[in-house]
MOPAC internal coordinates of N, CA, C and O (Angstrom, degrees):
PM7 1SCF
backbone

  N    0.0000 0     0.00 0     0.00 0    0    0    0
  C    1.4410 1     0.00 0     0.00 0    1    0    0
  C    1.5294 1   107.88 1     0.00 0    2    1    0
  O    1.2310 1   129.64 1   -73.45 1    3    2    1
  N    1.2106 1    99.03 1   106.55 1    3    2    1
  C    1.6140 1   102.40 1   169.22 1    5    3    2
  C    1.5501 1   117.89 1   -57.71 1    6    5    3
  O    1.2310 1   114.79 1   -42.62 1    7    6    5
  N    1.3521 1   127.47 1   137.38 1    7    6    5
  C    1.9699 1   128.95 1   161.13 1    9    7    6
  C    1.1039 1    95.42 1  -134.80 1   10    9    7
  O    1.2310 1   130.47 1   -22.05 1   11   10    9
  N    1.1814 1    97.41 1   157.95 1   11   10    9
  C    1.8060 1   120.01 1   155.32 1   13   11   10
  C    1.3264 1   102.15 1  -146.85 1   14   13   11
  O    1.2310 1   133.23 1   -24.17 1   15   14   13
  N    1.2642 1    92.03 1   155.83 1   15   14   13
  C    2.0927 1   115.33 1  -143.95 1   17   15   14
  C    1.5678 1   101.06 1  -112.06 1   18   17   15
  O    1.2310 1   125.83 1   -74.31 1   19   18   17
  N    1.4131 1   106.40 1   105.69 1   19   18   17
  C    1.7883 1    92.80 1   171.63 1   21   19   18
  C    1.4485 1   102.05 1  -132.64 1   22   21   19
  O    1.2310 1   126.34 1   -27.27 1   23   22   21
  N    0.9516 1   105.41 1   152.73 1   23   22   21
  C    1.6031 1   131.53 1   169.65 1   25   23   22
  C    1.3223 1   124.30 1   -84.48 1   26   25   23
  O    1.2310 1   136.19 1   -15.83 1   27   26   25
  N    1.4118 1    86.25 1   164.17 1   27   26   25
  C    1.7709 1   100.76 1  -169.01 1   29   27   26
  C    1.6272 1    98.51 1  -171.88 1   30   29   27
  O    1.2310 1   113.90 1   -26.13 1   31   30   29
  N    1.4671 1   129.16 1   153.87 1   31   30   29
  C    0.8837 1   143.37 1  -139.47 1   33   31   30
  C    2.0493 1    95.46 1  -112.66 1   34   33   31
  O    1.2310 1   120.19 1   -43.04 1   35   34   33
  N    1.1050 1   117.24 1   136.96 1   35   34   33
  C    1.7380 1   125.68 1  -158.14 1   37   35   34
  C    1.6411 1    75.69 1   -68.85 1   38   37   35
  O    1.2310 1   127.06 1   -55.47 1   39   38   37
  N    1.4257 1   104.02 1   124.53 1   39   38   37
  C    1.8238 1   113.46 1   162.21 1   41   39   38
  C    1.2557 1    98.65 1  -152.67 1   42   41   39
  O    1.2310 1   125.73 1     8.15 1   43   42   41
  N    1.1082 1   106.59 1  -171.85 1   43   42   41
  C    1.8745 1   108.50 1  -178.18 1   45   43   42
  C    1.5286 1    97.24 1   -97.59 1   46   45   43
  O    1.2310 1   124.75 1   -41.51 1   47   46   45
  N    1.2002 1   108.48 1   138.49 1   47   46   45
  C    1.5488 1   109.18 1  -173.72 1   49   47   46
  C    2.0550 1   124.26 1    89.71 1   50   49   47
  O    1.2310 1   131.36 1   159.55 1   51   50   49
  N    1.5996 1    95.68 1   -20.45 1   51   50   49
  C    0.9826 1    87.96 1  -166.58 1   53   51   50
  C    1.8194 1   138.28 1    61.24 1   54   53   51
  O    1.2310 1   126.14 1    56.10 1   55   54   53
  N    1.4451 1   105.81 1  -123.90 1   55   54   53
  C    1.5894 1   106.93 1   158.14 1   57   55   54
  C    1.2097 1   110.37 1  -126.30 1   58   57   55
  O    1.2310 1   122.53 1   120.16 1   59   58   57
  N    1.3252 1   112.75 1   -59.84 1   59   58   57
  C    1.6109 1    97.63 1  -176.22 1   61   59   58
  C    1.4046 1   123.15 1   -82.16 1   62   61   59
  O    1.2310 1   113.70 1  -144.74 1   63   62   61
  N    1.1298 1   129.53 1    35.26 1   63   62   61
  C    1.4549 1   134.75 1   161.06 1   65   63   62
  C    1.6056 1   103.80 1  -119.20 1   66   65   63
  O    1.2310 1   132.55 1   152.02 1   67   66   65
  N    1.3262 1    93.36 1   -27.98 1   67   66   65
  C    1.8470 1    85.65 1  -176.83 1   69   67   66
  C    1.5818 1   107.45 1   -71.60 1   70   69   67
  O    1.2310 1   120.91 1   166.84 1   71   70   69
  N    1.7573 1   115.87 1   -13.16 1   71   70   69
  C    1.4209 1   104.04 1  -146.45 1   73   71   70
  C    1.5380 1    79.55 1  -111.94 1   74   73   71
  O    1.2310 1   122.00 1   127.47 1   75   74   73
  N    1.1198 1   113.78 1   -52.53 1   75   74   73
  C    1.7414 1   126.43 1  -176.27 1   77   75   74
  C    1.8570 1   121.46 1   -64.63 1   78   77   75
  O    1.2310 1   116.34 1   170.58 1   79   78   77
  N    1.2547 1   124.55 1    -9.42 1   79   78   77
  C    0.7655 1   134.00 1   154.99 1   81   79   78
  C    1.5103 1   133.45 1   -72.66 1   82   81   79
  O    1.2310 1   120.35 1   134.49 1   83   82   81
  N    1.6367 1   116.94 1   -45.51 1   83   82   81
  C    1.6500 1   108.60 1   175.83 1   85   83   82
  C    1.0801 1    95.26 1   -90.27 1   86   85   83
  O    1.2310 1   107.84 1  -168.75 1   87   86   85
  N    1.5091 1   140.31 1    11.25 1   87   86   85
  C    1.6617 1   133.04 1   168.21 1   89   87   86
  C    1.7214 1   102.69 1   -85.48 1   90   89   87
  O    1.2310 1   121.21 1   160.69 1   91   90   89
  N    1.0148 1   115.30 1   -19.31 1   91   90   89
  C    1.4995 1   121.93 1   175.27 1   93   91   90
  C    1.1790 1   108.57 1   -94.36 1   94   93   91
  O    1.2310 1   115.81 1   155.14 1   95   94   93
  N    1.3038 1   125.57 1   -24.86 1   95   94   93
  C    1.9785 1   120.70 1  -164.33 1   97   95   94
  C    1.7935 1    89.00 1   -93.29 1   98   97   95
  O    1.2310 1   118.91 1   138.45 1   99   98   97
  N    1.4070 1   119.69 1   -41.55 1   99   98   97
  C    1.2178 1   129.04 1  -161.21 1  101   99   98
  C    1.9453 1    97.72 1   -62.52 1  102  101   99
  O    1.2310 1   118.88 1   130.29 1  103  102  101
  N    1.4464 1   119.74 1   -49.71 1  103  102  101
  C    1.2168 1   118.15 1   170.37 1  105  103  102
  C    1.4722 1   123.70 1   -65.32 1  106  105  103
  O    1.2310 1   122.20 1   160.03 1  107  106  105
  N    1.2270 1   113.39 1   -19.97 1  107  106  105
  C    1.6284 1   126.44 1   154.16 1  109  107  106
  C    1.5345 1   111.07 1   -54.23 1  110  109  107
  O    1.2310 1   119.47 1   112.78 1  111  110  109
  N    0.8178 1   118.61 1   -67.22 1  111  110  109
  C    1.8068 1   131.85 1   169.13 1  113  111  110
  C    1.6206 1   112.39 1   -34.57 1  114  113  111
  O    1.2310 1   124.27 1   125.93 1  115  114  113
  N    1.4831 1   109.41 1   -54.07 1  115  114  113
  C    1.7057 1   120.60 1  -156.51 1  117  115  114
  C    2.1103 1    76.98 1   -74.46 1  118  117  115
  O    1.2310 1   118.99 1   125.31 1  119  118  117
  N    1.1082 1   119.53 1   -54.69 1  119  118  117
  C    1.8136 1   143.84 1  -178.65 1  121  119  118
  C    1.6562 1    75.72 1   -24.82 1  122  121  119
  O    1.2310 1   118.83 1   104.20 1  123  122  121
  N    1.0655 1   119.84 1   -75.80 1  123  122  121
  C    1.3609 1   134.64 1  -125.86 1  125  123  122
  C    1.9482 1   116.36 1  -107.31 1  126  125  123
  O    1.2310 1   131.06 1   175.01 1  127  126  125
  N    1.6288 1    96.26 1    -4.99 1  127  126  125
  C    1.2891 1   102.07 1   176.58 1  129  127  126
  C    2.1750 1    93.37 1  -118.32 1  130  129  127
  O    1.2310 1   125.61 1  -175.80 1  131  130  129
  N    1.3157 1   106.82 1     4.20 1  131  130  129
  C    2.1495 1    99.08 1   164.29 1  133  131  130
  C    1.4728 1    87.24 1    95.77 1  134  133  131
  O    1.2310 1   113.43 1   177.03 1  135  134  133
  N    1.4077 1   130.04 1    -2.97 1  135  134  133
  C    1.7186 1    92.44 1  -176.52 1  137  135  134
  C    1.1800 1   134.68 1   -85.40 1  138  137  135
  O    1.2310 1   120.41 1   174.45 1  139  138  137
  N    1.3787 1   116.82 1    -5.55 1  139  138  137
  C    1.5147 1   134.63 1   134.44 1  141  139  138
  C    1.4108 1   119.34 1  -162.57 1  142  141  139
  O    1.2310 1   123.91 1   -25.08 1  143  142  141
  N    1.2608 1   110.10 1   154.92 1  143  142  141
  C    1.3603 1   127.26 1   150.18 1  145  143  142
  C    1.5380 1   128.59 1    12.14 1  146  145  143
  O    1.2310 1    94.67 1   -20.17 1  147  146  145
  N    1.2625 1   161.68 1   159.83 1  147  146  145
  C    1.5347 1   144.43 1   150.61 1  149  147  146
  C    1.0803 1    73.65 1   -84.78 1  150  149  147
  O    1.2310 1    97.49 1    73.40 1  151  150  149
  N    1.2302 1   157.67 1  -106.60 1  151  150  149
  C    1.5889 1   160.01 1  -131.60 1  153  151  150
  C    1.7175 1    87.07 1   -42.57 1  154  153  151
  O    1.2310 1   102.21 1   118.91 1  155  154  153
  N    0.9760 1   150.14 1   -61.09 1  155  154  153
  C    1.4325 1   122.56 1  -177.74 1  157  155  154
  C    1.4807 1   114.33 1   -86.32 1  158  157  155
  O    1.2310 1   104.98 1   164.53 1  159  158  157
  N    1.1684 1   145.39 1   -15.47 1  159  158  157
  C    1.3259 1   133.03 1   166.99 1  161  159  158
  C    1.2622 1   113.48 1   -82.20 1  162  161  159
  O    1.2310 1   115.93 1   172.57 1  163  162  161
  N    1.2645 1   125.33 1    -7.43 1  163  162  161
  C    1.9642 1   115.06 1   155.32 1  165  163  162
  C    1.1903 1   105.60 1   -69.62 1  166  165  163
  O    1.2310 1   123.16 1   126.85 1  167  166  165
  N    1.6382 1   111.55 1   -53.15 1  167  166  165
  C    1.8028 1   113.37 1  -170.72 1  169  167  166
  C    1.0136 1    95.60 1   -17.03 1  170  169  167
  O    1.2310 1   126.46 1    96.84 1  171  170  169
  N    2.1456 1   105.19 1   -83.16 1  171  170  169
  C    1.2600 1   117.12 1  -131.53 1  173  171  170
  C    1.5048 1   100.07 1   -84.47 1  174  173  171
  O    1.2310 1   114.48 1  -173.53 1  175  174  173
  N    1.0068 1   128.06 1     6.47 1  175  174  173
  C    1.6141 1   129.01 1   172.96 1  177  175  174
  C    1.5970 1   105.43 1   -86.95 1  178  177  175
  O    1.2310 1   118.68 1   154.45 1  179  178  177
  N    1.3074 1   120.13 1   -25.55 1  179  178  177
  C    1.4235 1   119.19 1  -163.62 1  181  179  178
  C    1.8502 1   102.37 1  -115.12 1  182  181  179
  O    1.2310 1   123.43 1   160.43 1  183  182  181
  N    1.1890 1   111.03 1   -19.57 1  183  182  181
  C    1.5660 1   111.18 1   157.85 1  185  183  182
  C    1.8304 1   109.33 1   -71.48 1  186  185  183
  O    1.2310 1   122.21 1   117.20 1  187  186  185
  N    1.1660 1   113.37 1   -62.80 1  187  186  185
  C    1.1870 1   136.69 1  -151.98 1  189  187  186
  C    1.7468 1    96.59 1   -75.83 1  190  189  187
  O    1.2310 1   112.79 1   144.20 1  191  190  189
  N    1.7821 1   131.23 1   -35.80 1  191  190  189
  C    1.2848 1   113.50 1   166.49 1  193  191  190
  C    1.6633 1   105.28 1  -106.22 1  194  193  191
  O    1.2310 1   111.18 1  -163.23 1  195  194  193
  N    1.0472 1   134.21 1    16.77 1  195  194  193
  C    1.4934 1   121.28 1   177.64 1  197  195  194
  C    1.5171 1    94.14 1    67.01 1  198  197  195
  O    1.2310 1   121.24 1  -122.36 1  199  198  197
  N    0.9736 1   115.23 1    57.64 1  199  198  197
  C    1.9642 1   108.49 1   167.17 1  201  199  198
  C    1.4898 1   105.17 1  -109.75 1  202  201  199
  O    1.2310 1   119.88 1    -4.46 1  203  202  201
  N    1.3464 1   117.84 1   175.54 1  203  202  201
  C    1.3484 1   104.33 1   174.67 1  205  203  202
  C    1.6936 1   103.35 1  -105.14 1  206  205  203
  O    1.2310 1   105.70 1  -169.46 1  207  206  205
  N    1.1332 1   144.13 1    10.54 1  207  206  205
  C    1.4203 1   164.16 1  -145.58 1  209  207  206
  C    1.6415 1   108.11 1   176.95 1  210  209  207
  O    1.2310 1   128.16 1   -40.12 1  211  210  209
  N    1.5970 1   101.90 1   139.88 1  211  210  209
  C    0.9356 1   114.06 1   147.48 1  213  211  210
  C    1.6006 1   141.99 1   -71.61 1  214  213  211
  O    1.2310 1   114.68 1   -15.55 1  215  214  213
  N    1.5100 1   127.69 1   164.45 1  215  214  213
  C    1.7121 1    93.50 1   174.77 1  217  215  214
  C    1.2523 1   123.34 1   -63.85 1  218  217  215
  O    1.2310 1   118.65 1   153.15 1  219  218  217
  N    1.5426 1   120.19 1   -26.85 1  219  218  217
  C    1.6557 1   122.36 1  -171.32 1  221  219  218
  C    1.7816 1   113.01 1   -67.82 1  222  221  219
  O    1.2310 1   124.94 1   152.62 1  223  222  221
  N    1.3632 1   108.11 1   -27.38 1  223  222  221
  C    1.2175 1   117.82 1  -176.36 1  225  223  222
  C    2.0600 1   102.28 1   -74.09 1  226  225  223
  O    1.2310 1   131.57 1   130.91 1  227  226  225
  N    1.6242 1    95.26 1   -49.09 1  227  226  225
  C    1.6273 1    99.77 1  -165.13 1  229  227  226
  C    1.4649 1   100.45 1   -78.13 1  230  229  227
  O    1.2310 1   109.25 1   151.81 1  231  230  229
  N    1.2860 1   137.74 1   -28.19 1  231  230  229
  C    1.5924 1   134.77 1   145.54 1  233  231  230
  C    1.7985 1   133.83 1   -18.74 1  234  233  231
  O    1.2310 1   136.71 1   135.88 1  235  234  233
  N    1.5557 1    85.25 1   -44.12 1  235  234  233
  C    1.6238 1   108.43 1   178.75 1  237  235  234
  C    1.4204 1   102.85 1   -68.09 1  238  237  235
  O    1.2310 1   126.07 1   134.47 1  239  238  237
  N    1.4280 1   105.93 1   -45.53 1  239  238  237
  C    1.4715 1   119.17 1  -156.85 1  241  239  238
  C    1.4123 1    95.51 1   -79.66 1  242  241  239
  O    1.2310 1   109.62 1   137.32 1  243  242  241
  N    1.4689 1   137.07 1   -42.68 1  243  242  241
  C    0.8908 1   132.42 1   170.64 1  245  243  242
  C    1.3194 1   114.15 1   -62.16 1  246  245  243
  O    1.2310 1   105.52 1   149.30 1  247  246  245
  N    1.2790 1   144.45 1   -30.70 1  247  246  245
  C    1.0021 1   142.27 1  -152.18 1  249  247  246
  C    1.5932 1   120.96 1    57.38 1  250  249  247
  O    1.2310 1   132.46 1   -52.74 1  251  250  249
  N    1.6494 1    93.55 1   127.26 1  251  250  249
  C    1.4721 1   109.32 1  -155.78 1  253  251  250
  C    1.9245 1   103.95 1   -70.73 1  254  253  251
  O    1.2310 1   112.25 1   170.77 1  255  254  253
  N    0.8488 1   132.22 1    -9.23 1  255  254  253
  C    1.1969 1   152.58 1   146.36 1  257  255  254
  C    1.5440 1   116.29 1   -16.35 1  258  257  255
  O    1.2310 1   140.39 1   100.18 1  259  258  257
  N    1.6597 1    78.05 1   -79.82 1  259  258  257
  C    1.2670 1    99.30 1   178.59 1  261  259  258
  C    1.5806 1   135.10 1   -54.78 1  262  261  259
  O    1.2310 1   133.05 1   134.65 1  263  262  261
  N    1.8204 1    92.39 1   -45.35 1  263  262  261
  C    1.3219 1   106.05 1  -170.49 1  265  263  262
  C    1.8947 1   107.12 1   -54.18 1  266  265  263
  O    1.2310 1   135.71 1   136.85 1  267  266  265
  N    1.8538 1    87.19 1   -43.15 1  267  266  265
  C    2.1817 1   100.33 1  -166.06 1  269  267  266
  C    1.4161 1    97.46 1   -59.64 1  270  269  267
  O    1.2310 1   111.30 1   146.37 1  271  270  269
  N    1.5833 1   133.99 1   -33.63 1  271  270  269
  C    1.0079 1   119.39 1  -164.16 1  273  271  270
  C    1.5401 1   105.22 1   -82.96 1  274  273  271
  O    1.2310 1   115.20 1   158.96 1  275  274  273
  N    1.3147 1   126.70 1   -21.04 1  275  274  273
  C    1.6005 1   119.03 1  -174.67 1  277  275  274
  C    1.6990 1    90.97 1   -96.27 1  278  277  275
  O    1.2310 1   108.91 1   168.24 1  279  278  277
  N    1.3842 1   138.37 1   -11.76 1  279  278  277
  C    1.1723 1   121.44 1   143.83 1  281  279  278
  C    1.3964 1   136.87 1   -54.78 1  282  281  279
  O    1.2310 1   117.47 1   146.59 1  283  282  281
  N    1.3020 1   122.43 1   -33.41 1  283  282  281
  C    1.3915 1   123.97 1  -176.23 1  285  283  282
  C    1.4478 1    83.38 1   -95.49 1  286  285  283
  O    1.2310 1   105.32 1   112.35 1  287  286  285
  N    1.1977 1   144.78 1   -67.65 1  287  286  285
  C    2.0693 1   118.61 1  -172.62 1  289  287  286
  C    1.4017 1   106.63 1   -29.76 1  290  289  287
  O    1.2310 1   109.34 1   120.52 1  291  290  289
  N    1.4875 1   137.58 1   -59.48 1  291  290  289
  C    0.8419 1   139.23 1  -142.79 1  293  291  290
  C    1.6721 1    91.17 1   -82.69 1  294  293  291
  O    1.2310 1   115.38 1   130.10 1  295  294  293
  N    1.4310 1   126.38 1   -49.90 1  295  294  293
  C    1.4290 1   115.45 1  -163.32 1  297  295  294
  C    1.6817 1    89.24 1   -84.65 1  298  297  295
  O    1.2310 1    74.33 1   105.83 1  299  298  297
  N    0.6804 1   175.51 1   -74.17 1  299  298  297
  C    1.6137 1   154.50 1   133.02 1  301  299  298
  C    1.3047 1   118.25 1    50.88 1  302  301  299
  O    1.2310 1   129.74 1    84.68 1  303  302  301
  N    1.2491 1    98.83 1   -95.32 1  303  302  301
  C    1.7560 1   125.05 1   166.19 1  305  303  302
  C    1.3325 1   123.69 1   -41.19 1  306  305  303
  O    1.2310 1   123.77 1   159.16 1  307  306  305
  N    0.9723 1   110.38 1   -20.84 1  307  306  305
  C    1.3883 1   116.58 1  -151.89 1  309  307  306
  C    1.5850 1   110.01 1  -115.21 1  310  309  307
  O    1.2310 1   133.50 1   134.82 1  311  310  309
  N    1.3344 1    91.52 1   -45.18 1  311  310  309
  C    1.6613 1   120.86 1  -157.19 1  313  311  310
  C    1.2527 1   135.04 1    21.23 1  314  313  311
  O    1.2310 1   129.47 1  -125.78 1  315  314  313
  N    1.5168 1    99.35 1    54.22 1  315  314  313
  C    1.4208 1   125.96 1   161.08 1  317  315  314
  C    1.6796 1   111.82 1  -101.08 1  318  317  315
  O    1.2310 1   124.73 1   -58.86 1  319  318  317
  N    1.9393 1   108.52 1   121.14 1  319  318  317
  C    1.4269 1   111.99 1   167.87 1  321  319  318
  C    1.7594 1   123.34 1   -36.24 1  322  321  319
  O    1.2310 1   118.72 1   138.60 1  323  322  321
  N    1.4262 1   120.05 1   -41.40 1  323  322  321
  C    1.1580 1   110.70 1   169.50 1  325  323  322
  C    1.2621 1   127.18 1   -23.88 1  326  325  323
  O    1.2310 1   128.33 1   131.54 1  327  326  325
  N    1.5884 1   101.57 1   -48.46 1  327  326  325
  C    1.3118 1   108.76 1  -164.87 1  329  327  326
  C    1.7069 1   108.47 1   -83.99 1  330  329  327
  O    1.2310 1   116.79 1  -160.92 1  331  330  329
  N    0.8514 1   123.71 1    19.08 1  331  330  329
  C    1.2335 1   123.25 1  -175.82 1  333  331  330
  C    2.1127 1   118.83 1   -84.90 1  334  333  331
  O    1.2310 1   133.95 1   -63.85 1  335  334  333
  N    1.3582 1    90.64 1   116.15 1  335  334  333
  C    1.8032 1    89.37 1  -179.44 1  337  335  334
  C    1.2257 1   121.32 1   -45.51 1  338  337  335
  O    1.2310 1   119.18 1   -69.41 1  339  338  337
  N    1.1582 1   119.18 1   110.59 1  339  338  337
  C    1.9813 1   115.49 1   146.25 1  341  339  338
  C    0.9744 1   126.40 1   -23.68 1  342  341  339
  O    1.2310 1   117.82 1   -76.39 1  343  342  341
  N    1.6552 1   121.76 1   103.61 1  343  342  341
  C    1.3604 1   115.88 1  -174.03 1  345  343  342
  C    1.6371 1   113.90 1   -59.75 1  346  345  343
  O    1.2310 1   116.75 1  -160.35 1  347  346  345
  N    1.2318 1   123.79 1    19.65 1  347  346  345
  C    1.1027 1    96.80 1  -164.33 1  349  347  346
  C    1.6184 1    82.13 1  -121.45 1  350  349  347
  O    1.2310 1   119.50 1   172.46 1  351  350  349
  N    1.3828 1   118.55 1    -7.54 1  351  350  349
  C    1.5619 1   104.16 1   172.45 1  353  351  350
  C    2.0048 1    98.72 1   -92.74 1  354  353  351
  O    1.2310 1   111.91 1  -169.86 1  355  354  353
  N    0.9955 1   132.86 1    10.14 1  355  354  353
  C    1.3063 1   142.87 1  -179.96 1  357  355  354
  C    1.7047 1    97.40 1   -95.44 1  358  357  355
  O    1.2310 1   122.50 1   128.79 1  359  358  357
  N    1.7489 1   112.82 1   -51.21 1  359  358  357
  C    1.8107 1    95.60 1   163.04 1  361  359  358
  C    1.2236 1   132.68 1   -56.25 1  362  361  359
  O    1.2310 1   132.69 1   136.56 1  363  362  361
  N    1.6803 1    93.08 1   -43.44 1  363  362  361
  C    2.2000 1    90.61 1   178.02 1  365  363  362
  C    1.8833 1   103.60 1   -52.94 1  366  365  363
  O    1.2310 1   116.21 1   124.24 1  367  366  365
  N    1.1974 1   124.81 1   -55.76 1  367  366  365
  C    0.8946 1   137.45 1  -175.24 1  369  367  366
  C    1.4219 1   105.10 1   -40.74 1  370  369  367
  O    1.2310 1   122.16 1    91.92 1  371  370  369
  N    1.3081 1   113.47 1   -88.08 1  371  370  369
  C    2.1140 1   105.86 1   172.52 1  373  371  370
  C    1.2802 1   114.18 1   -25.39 1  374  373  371
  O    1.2310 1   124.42 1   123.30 1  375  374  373
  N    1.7844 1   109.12 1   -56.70 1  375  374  373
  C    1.5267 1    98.69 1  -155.55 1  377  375  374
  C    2.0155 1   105.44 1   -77.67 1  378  377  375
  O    1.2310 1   132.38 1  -163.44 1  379  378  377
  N    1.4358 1    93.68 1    16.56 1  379  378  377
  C    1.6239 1    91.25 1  -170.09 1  381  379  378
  C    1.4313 1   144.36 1    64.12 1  382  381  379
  O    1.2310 1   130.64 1  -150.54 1  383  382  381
  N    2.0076 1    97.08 1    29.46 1  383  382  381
  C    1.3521 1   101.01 1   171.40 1  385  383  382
  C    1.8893 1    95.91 1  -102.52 1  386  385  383
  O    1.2310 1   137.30 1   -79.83 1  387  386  385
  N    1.4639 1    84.10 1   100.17 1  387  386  385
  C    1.6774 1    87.65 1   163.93 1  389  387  386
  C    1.6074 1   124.07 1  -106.18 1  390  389  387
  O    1.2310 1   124.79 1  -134.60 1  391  390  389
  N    1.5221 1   108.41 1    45.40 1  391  390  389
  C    1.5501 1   106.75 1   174.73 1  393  391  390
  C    1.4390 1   121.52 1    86.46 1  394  393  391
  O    1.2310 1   119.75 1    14.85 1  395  394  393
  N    1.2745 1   118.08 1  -165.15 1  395  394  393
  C    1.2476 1   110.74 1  -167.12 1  397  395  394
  C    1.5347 1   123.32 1   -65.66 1  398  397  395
  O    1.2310 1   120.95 1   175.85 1  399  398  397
  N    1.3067 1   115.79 1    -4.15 1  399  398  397
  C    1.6195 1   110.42 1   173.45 1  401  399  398
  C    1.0364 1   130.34 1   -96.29 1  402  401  399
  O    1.2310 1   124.17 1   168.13 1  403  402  401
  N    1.7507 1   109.60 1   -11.87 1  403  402  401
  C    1.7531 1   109.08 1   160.17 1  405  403  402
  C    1.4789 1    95.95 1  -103.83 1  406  405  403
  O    1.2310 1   108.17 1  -152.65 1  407  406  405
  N    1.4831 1   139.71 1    27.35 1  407  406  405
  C    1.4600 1   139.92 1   173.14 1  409  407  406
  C    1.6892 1   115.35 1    58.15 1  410  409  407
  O    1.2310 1   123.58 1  -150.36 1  411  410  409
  N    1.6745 1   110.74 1    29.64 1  411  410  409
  C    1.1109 1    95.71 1  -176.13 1  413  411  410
  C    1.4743 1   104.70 1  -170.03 1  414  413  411
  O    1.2310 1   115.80 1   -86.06 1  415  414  413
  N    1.3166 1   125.59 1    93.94 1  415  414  413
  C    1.7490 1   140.10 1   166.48 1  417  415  414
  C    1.2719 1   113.09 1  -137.78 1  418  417  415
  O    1.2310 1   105.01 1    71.53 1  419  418  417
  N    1.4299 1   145.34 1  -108.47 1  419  418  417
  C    1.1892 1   118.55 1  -140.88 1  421  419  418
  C    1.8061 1    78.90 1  -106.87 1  422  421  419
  O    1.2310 1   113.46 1   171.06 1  423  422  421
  N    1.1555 1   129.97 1    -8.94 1  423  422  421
  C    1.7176 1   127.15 1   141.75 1  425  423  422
  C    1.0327 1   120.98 1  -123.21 1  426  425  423
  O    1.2310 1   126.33 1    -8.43 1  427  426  425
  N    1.4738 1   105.44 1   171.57 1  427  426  425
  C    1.4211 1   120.54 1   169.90 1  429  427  426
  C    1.2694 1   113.98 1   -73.98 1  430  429  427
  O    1.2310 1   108.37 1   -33.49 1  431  430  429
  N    1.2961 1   139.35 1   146.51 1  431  430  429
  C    1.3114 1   150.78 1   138.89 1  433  431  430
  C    1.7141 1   128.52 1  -115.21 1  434  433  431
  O    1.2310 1   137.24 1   -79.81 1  435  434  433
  N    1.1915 1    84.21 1   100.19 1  435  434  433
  C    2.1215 1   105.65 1  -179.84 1  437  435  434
  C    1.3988 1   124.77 1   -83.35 1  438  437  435
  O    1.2310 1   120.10 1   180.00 1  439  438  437

């Protein structure tokens, strides 16, 4: 297994939670304010950056759980509004759609 080792300075979030996280809450928001679809805001997120997933899809995978809780450290820690959760990933969360391991967040899985 190939790595290469980079650094970053002890913060909350680090880098890739600091950076990959409001890119996921922010598509929660677009989800949750009608401007499209999760089935079209992965598309055009995963055409448009060469990803292999969208965030709504890699959210699931993460489990939405997960994501609210490294949202509130980060808007916590930080205490910058950015960081502040989408209430509407705070409902999946109550009502217990945390993604692909209970088969049910921003899709279904059967």
């Amino acid at each position: 297994m190939k790595k290469e080792p980079a650094t970053s300075e002890d913060r909350p979030g680090f880098v890739a939670n600091r950076i990959l996280m409001p890119y996921i809450n922010e598509a929660v928001f677009a989800l949750q304010e009608g401007v499209a679809t999760a089935e079209d805001i992965d598309k055009i997120l995963r055409l448009g950056t060469n990803v292999p997933m969208g965030p709504l899809t890699l959210a699931d995978f993460i489990g939405l759980d997960t994501c609210l809780s490294i949202m509130r450290v980060l808007h916590r820690d930080l205490g910058d509004s950015k960081y502040r959760p989408a209430p509407l990933l705070v409902n999946y969360v109550e009502a217990g759609w945390l993604g692909k391991k209970t088969k049910r967040g921003f899709y279904s899985y059967s």
